[in-house]
N, CA, C and O atoms as a Tinker XYZ file with bonds, in Angstrom:
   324  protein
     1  N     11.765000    3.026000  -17.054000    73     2
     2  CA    11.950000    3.780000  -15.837000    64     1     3
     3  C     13.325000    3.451000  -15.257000    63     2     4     5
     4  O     13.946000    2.403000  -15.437000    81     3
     5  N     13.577000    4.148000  -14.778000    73     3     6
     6  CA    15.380000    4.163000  -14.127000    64     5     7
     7  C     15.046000    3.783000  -12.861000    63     6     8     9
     8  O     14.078000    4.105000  -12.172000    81     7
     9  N     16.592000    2.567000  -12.491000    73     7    10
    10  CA    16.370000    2.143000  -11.103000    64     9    11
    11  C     16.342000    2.982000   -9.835000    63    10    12    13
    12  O     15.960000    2.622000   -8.722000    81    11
    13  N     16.812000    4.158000  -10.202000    73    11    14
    14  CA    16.845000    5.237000   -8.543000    64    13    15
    15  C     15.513000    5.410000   -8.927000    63    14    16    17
    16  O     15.076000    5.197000   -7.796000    81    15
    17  N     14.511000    5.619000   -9.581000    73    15    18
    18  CA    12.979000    5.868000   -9.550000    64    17    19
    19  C     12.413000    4.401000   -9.037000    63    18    20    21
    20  O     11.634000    4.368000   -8.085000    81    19
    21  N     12.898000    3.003000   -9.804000    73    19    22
    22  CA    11.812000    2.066000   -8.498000    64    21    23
    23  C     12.326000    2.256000   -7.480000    63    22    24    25
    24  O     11.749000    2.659000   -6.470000    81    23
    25  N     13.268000    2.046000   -7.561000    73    23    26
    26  CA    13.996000    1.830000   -5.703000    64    25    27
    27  C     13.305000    3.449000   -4.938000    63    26    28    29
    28  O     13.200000    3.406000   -3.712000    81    27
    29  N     13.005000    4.362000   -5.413000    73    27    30
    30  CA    12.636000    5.067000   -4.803000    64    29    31
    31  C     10.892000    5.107000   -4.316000    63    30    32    33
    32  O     10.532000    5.784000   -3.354000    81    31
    33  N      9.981000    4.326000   -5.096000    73    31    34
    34  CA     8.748000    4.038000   -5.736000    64    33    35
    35  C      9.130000    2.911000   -4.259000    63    34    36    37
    36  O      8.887000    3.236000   -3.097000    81    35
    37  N      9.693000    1.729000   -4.634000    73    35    38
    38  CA     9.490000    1.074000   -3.428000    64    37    39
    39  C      9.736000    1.335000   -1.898000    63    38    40    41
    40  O      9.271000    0.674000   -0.970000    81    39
    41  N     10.528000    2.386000   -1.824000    73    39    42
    42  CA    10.871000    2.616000   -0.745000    64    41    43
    43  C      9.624000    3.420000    0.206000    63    42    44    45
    44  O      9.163000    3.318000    1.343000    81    43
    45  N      9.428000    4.178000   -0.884000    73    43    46
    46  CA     7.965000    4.950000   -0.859000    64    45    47
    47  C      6.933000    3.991000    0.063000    63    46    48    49
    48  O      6.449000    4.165000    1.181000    81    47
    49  N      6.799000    2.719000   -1.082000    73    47    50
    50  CA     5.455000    1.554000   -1.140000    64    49    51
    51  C      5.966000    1.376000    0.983000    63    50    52    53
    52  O      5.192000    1.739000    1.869000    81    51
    53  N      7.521000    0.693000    1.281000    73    51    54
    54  CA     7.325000    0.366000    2.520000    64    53    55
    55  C      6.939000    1.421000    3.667000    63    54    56    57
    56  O      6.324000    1.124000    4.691000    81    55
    57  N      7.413000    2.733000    3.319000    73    55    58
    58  CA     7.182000    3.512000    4.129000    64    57    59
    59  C      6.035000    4.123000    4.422000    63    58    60    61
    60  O      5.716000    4.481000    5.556000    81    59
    61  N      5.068000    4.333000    2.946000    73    59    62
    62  CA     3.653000    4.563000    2.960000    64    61    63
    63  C      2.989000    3.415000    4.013000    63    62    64    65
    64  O      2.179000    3.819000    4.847000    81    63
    65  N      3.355000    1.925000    3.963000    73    63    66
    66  CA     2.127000    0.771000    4.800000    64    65    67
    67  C      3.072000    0.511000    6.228000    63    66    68    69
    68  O      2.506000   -0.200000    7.058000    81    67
    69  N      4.101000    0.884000    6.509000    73    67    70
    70  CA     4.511000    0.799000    7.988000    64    69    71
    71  C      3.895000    2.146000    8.399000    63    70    72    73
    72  O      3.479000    2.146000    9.558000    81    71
    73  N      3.719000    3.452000    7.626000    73    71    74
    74  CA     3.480000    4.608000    8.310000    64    73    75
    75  C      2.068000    4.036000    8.703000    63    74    76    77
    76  O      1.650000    3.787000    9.834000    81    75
    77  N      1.531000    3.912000    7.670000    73    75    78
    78  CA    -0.411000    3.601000    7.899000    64    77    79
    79  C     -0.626000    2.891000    8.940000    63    78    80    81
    80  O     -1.626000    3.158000    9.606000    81    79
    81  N      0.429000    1.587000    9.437000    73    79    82
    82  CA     0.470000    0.743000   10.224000    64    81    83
    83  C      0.165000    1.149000   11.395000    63    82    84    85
    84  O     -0.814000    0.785000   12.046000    81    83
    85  N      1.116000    2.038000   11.764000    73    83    86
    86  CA     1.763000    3.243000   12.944000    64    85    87
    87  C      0.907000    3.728000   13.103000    63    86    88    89
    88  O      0.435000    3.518000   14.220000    81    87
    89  N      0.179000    4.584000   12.276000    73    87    90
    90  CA    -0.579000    5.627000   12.698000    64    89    91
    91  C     -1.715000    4.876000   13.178000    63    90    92    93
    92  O     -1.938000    5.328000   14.301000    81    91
    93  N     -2.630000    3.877000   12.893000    73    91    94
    94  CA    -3.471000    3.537000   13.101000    64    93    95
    95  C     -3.717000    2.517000   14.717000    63    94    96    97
    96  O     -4.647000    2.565000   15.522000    81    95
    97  N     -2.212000    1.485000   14.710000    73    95    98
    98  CA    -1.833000    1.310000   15.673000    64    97    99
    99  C     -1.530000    2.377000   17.336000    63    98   100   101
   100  O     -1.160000    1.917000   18.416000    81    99
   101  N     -1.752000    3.429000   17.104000    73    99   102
   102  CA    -1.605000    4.602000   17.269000    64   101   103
   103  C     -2.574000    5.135000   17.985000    63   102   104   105
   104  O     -2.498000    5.889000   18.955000    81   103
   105  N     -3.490000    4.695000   17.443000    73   103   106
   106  CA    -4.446000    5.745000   17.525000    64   105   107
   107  C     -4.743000    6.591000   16.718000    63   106   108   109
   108  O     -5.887000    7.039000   16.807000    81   107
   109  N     -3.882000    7.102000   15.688000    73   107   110
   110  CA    -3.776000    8.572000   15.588000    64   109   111
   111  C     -5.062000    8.428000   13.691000    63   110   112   113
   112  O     -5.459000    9.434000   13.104000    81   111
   113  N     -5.278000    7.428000   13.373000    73   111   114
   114  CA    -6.274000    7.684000   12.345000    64   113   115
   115  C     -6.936000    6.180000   12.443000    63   114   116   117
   116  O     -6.249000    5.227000   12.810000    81   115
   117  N     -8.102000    6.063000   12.142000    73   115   118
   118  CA    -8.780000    4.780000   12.031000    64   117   119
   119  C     -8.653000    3.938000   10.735000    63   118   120   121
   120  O     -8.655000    4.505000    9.643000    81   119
   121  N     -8.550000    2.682000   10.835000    73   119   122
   122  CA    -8.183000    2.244000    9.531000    64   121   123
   123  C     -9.621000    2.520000    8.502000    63   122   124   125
   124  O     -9.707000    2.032000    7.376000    81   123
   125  N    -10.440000    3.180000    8.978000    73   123   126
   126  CA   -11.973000    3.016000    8.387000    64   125   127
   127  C    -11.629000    4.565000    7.718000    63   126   128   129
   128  O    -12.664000    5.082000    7.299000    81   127
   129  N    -10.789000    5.151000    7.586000    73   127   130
   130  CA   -10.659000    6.688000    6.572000    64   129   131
   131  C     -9.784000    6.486000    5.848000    63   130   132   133
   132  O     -8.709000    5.940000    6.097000    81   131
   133  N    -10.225000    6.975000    4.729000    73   131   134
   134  CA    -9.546000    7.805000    3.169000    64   133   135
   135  C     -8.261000    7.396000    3.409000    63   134   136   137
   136  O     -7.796000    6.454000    2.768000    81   135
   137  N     -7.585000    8.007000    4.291000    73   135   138
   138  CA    -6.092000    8.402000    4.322000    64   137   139
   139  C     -5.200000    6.867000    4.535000    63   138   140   141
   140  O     -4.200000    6.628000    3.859000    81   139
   141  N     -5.840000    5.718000    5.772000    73   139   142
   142  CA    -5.902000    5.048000    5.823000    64   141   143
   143  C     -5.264000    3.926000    5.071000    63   142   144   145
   144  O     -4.252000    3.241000    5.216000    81   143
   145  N     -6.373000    4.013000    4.098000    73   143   146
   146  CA    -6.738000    2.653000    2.831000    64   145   147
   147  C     -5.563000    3.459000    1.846000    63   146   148   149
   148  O     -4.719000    2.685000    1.396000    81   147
   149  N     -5.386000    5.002000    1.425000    73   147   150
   150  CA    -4.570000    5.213000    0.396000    64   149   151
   151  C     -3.339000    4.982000    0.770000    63   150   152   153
   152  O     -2.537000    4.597000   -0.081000    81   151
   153  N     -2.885000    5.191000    2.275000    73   151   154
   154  CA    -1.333000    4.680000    2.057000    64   153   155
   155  C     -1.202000    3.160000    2.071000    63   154   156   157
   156  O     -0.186000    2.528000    1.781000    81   155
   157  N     -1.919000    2.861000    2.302000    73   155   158
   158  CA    -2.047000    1.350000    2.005000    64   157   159
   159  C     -1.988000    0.372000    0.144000    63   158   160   161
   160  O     -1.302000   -0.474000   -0.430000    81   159
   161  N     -3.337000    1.332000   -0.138000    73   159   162
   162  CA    -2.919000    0.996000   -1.578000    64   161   163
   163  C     -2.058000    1.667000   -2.742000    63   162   164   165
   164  O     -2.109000    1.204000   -3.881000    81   163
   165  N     -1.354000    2.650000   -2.460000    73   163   166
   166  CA    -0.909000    3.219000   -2.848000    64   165   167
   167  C      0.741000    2.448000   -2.195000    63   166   168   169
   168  O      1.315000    1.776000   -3.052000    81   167
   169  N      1.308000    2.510000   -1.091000    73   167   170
   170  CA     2.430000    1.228000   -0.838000    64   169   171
   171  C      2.497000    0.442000   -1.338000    63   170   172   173
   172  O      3.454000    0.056000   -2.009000    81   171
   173  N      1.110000   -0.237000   -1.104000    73   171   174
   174  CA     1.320000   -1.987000   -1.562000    64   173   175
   175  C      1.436000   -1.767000   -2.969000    63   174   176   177
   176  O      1.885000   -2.808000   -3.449000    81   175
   177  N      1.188000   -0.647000   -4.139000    73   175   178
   178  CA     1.150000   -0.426000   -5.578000    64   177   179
   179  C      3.164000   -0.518000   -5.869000    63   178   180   181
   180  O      3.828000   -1.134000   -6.703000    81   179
   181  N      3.575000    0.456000   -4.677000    73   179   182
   182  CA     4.830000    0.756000   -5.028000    64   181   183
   183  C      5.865000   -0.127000   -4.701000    63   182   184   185
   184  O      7.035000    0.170000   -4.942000    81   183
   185  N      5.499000   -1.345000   -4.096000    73   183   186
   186  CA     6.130000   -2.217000   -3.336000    64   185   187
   187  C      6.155000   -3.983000   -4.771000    63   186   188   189
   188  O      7.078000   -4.789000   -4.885000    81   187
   189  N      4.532000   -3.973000   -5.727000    73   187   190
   190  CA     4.552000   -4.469000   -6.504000    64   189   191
   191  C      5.009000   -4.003000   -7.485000    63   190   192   193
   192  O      5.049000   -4.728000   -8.479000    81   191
   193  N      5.504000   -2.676000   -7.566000    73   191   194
   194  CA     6.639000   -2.218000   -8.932000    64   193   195
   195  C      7.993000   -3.081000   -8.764000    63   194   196   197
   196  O      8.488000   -4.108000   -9.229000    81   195
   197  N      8.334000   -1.977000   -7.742000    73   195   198
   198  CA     9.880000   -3.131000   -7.552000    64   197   199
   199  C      9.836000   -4.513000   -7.324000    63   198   200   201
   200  O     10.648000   -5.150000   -7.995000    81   199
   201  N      9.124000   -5.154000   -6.573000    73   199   202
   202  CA     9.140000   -6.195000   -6.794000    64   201   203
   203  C      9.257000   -6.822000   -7.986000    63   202   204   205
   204  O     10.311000   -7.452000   -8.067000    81   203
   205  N      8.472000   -6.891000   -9.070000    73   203   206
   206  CA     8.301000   -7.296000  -10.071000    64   205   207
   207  C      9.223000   -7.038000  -11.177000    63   206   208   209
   208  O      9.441000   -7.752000  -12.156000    81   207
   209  N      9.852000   -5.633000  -10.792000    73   207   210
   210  CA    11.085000   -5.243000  -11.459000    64   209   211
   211  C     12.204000   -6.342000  -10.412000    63   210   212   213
   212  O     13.286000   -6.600000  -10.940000    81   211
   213  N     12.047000   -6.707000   -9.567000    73   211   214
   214  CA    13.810000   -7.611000   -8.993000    64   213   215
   215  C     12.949000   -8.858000   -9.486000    63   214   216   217
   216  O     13.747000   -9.790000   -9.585000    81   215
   217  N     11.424000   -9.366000   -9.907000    73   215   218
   218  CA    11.438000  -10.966000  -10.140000    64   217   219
   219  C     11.389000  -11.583000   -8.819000    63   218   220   221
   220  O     11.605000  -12.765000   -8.552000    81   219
   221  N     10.945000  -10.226000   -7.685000    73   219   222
   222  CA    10.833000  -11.308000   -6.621000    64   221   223
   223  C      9.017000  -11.484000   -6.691000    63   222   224   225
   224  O      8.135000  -10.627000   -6.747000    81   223
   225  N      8.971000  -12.693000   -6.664000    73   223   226
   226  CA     7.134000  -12.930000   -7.216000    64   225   227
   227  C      6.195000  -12.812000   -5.677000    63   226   228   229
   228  O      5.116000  -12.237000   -5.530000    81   227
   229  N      7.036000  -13.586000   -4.589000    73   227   230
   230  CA     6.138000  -13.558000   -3.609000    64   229   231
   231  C      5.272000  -12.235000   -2.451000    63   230   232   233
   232  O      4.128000  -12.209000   -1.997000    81   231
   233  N      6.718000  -11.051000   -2.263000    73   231   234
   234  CA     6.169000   -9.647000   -2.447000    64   233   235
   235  C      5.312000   -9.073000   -3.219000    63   234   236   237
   236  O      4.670000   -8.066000   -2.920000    81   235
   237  N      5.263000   -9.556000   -4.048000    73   235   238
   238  CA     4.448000   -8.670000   -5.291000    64   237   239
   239  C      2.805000   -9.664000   -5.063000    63   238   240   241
   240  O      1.727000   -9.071000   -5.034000    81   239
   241  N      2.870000  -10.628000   -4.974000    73   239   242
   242  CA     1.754000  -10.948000   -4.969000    64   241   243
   243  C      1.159000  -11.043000   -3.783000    63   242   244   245
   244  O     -0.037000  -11.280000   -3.956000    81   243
   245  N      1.482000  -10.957000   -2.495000    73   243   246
   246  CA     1.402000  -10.507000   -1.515000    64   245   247
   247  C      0.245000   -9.212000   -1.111000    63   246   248   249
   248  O     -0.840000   -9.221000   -0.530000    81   247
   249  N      1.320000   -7.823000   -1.917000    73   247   250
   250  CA     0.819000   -6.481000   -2.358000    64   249   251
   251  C     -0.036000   -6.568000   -3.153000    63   250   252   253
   252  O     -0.962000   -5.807000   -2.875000    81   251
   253  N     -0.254000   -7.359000   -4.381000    73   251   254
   254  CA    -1.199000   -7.121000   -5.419000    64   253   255
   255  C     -2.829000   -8.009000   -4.271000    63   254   256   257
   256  O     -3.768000   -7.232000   -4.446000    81   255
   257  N     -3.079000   -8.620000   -3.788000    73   255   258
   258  CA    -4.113000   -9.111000   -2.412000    64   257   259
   259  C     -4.538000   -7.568000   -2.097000    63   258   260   261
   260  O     -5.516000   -6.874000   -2.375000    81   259
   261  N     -2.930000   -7.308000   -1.150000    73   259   262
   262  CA    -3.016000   -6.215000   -0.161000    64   261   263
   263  C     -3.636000   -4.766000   -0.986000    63   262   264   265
   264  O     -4.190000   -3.839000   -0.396000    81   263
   265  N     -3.404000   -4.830000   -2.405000    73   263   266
   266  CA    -3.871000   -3.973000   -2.551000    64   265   267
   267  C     -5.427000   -4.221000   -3.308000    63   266   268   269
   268  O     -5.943000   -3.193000   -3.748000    81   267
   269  N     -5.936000   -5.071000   -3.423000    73   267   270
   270  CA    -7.876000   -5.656000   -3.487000    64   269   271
   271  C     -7.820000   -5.774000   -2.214000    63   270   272   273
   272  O     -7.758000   -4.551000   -2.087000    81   271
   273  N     -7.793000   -6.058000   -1.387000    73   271   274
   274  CA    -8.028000   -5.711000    0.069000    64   273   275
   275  C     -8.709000   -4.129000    0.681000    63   274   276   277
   276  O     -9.688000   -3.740000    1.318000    81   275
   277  N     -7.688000   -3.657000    0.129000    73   275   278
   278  CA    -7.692000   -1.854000    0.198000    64   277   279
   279  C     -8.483000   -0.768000   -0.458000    63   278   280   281
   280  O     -8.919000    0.337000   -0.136000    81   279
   281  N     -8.488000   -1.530000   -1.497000    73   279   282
   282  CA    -9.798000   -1.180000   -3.014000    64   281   283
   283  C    -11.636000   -1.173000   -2.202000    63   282   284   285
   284  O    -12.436000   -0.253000   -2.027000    81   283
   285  N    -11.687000   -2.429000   -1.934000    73   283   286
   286  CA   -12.672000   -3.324000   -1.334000    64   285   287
   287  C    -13.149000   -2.024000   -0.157000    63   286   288   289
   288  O    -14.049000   -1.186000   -0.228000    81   287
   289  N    -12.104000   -2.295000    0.921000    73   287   290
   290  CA   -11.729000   -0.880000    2.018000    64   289   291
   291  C    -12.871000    0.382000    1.571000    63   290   292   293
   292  O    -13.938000    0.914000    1.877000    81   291
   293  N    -11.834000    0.388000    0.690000    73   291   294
   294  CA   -12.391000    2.238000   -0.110000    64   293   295
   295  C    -12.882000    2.229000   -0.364000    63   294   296   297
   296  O    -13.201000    3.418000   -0.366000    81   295
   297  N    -14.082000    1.389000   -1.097000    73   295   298
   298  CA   -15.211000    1.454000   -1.693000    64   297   299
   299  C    -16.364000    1.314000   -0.612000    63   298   300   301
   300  O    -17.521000    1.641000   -0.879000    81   299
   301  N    -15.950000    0.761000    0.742000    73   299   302
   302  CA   -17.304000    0.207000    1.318000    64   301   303
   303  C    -16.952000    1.609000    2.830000    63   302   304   305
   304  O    -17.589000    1.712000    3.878000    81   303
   305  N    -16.004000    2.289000    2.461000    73   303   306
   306  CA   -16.174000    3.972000    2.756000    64   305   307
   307  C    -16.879000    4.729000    1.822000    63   306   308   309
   308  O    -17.791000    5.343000    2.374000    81   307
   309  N    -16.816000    4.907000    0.724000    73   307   310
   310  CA   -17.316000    5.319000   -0.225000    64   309   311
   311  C    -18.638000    5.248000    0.168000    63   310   312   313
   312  O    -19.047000    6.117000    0.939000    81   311
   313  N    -19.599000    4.131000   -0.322000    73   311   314
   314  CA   -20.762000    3.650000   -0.313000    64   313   315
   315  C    -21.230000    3.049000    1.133000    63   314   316   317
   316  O    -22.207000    2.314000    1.275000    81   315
   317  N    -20.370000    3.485000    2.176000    73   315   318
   318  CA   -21.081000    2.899000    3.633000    64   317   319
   319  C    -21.806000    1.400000    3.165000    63   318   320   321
   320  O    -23.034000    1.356000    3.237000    81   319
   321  N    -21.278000    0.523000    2.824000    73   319   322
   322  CA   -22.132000   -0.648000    2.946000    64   321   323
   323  C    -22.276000   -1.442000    4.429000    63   322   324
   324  O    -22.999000   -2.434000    4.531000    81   323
């Protein structure tokens, strides 16, 4: 993959989990919906690309949590547990 695609993939990853941040901080969606948990795991996915492409380990593993965190999330929407 070419670096203007991670760098773009990560840029994505921060802007997808500050937006989710925002919005929820907000008011404007509950962290308990769909939309929620996907910019979340879907960021934290794009945030452990680049990372892992620059070798920075502590971002990435950070995101790779943040994103079983988010999984976990979605599933217990899914299945109302």
């Amino acid at each position: 993959m070419s670096n203007k695609v991670l760098e773009i993939i990560g840029w994505y990853g921060t802007f997808a989990i500050v937006g989710a941040y925002a919005l929820s901080s907000f008011n404007v969606i509950s962290s308990q919906t769909f939309l929620y948990q996907i910019l979340n795991i879907t960021g934290a996915v794009g945030i452990v690309v680049i990372s892992l492409r620059k070798k920075t380990y502590q971002p990435a593993t950070l995101n790779i949590i943040w994103v079983a965190i988010g999984v976990v999330s979605l599933l217990k929407i899914f299945f109302k547990y």
